[in-house]
N, C-alpha and C positions, 0 to 999 in steps of 0.2 A: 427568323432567318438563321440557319444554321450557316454560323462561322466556321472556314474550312482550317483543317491541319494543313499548314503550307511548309512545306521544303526545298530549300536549295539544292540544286542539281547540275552538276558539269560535266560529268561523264566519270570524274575521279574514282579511282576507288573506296573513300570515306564519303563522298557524298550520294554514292549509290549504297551504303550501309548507313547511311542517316535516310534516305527515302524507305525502305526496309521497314527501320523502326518508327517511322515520321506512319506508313501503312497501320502498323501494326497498331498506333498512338490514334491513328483515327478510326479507324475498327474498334477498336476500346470505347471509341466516343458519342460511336455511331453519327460520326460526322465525314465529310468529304473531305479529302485528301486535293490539295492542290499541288502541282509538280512548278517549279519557276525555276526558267533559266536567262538570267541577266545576259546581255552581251553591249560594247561597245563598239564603236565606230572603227573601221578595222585602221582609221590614221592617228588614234589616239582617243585619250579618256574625255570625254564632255563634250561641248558643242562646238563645232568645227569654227574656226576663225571667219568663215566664210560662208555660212551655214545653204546660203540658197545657192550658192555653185553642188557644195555637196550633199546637200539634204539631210533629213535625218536617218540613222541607221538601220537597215533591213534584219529582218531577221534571215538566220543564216540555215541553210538546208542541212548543214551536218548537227548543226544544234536542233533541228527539228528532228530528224531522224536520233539520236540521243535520247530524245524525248521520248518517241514512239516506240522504243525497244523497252525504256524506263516503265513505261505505262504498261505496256506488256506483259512485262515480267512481275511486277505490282499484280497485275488482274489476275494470273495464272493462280501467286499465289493467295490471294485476299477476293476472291468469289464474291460479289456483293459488294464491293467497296467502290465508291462514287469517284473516279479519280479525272481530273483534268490536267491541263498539264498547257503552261504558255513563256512564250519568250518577251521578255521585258528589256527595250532599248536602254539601257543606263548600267551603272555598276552595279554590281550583284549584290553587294552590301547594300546599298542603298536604295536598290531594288526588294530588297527584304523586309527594310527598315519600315520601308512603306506597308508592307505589303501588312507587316506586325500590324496594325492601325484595326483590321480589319479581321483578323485570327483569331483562333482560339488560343492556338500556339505555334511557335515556329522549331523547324527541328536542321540544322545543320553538322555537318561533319568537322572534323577536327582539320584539315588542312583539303583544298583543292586543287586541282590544277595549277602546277607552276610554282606551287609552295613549295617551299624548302624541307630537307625531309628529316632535320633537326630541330623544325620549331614543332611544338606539339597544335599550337592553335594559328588558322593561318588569319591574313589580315580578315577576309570578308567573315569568316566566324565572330574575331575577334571585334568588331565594327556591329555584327547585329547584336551579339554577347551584351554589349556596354549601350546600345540605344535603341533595341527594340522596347515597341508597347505593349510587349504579353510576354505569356512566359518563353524561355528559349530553354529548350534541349539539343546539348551537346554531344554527339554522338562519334569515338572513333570506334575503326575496325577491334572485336574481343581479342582478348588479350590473353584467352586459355579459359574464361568461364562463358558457359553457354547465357548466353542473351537471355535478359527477363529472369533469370534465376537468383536464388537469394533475395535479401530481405529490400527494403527501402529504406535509406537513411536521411537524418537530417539535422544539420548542425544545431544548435541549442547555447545564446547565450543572452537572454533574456530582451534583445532586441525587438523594435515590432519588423523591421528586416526579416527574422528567424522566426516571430510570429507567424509572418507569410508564409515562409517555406515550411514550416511545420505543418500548416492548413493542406498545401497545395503537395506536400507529401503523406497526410494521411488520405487523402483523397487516391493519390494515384496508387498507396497499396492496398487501398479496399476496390479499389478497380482491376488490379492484378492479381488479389486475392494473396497476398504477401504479408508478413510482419514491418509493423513498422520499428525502427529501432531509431530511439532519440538520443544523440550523443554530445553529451558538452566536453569539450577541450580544455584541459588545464596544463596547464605549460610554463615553464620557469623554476621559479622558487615557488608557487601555486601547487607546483608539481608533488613537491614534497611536504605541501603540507604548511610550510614558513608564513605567516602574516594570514595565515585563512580566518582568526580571529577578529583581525580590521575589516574584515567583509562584512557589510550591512547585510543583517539574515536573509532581504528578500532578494539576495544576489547570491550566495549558496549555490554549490551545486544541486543538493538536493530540491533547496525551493524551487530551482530555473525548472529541476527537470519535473516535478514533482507537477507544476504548474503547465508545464508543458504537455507533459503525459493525459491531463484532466482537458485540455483543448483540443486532444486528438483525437479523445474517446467520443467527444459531444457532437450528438447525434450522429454516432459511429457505433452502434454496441457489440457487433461484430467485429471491431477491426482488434488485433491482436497489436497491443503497445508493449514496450518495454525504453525504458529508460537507463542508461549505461555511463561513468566517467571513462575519459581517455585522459592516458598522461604521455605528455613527451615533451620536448626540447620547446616545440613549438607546437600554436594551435592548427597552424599549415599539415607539419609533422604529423599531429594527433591524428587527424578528419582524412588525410591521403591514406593512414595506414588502416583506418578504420574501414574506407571504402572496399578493401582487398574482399573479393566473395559479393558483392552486392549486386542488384538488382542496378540500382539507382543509387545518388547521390543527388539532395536537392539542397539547394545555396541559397539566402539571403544576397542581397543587393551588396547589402552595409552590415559591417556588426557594429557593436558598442565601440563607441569612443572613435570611431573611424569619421573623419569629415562630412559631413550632410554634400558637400558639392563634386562628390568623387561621383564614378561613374558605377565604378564598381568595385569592391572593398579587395585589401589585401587576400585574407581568408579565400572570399570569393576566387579570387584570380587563380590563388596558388591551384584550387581544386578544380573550377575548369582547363588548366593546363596537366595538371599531374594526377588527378584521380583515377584508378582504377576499373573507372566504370563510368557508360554514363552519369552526367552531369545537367540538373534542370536548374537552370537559373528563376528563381522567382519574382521577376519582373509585377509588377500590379499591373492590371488594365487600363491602358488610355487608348481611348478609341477616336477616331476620328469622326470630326464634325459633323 
C-alpha cells in the first residue's frame, strides 16, 4: 500500500504554497497526494457540552469548495498525480497528527488562517512540527529564490537525531538531483578555535563531517556530497545563515546534549522558524496499529 503525501489546507496563502510543494514531494514519490482540511464545531473547539442536542460537526461547503479549486489547480499542474482531498471534524493540528500515523510525509505551511502575521510558525504547524509520526516539511511563501533550487542541507553534529536527517537528506537530494552539503556549526569560543584540544577526536569537526560525508554516499554513488564548517555566535546563527540559497534544510529531532524528553531541540526550532528555506523535520516513523 502506497502511503499518501498528506497536506494541510485552509485556503491561506502558505498553505496553498505548502500543497504546491506537498504535489510536487509526491510526484517525486510517485505516491498519492492527499489534500485535509480540519474544521471545528462552528460553537467552539471539541465536543459540545451537549453533544446529542448538537451532533457532531458537518462539513462545511465553502471548505468543500476550497478544496475543489485546491485539487484543480494541483491536477492542472501535476498531470498524473493521484490527489484526493477530505474534510476532517476535529482541529487541524490534531487532525494531522493523526493523519502522520499513516504517511509517508506530511507537508504544512508556515502560518494559516487567523495567524498572526509576526509569528513565522503558526499554532497548527507548530503542533504537527513537535508530534507528528513521519517526517514533516515546513513550507513558507519563497523568499526571492526560485523553489527547489540550490543544494540540500543538513545539520551535522554527531547525534543519531542528525544521523536521521543526514539519511533522509541525502535521499531527498538524489531524488531532486541536487548537491548535498553537510554543515556542522561551531559557535562560541569553538568558534575561534579556544579549547578544540579537549575535544575527544571522534567529536571533531572533521571526524563528525568526515563520518557523515561516508553515510551519505552509501549506496548513493551518484549523489554529489560535500562537507563544509560554519562559524558564528551561535549554532541557531551558523545553520539559518547557511540556509540563504538552498533547496532544503533538513533538521534533527534533538541534537547533542539537548534533553531526550523535549519535543523538539533548540537548534531545531530556531530553523524551522527563521530559515531561509524550506524546512524537513526528521521525525522517524511510528505507524499506527
Amino acid at each position: 500500500m502506497n502511503r499518501p503525501v498528506v497536506v494541510g489546507v485552509d485556503g491561506s496563502p502558505a498553505s496553498l504554497a505548502a500543497a504546491q510543494e506537498a504535489a510536487r514531494a509526491a510526484s517525486a514519490r510517485n505516491l498519492p497526494l492527499r489534500l485535509l482540511h480540519g474544521y471545528l464545531h462552528p460553537l467552539g473547539y471539541g465536543v459540545p457540552l451537549t453533544p446529542y442536542d448538537l451532533g457532531l460537526p458537518a462539513p462545511t461547503d465553502a471548505g468543500q469548495q476550497m478544496l475543489e479549486r485546491a485539487v484543480g489547480e494541483l491536477a492542472d499542474r501535476w498531470p498524473g498525480l493521484h490527489i484526493e482531498a477530505a474534510q476532517v471534524a476535529g482541529g487541524p493540528g490534531a487532525a494531522l497528527v493523526e493523519e502522520s500515523q499513516r504517511a509517508e510525509l506530511v507537508v504544512v505551511g508556515s502560518r494559516g488562517l487567523g495567524g498572526f502575521g509576526g509569528l513565522l510558525l503558526g499554532s497548527v504547524s507548530a503542533q504537527v512540527v513537535a508530534h507528528a509520526r513521519c517526517p514533516v516539511l515546513v513550507v513558507r511563501p519563497s523568499e526571492g529564490t526560485e523553489p527547489g533550487r540550490g543544494p540540500v542541507l543538513a545539520g551535522v553534529d554527531g547525534s543519531e537525531s542528525a544521523a536521521l536527517a543526514v539519511r533522509y537528506a541525502a535521499d531527498e537530494a538524489l531524488r531532486r538531483g541536487v548537491e548535498l552539503v553537510l554543515v556542522h556549526a561551531e559557535a562560541g569560543r569553538h568558534a575561534e578555535g579556544a579549547g578544540a584540544g579537549r575535544v575527544p577526536p571522534e567529536e571533531q569537526p572533521s571526524t563528525l563531517l568526515a563520518g557523515a560525508v561516508a553515510a551519505a554516499r552509501d549506496g548513493r554513488p551518484d549523489l554529489a556530497v560535500t562537507g563544509r564548517t560554519v562559524r558564528a555566535g551561535s549554532a541557531e546563527q551558523a545553520l539559518i545563515e547557511a540556509s540563504r540559497g538552498a533547496a532544503l534544510m533538513v533538521v534533527g529531532t534533538r541534537g547533542r546534549g539537548e534533553f531526550v524528553g523535549t519535543l523538539l531541540g533548540s537548534v531545531s526550532q530556531a530553523l524551522v522558524h527563521h530559515a531561509h528555506c524550506p524546512v524537513l523535520v526528521a521525525h522517524d516513523y511510528r505507524r499506527a496499529d
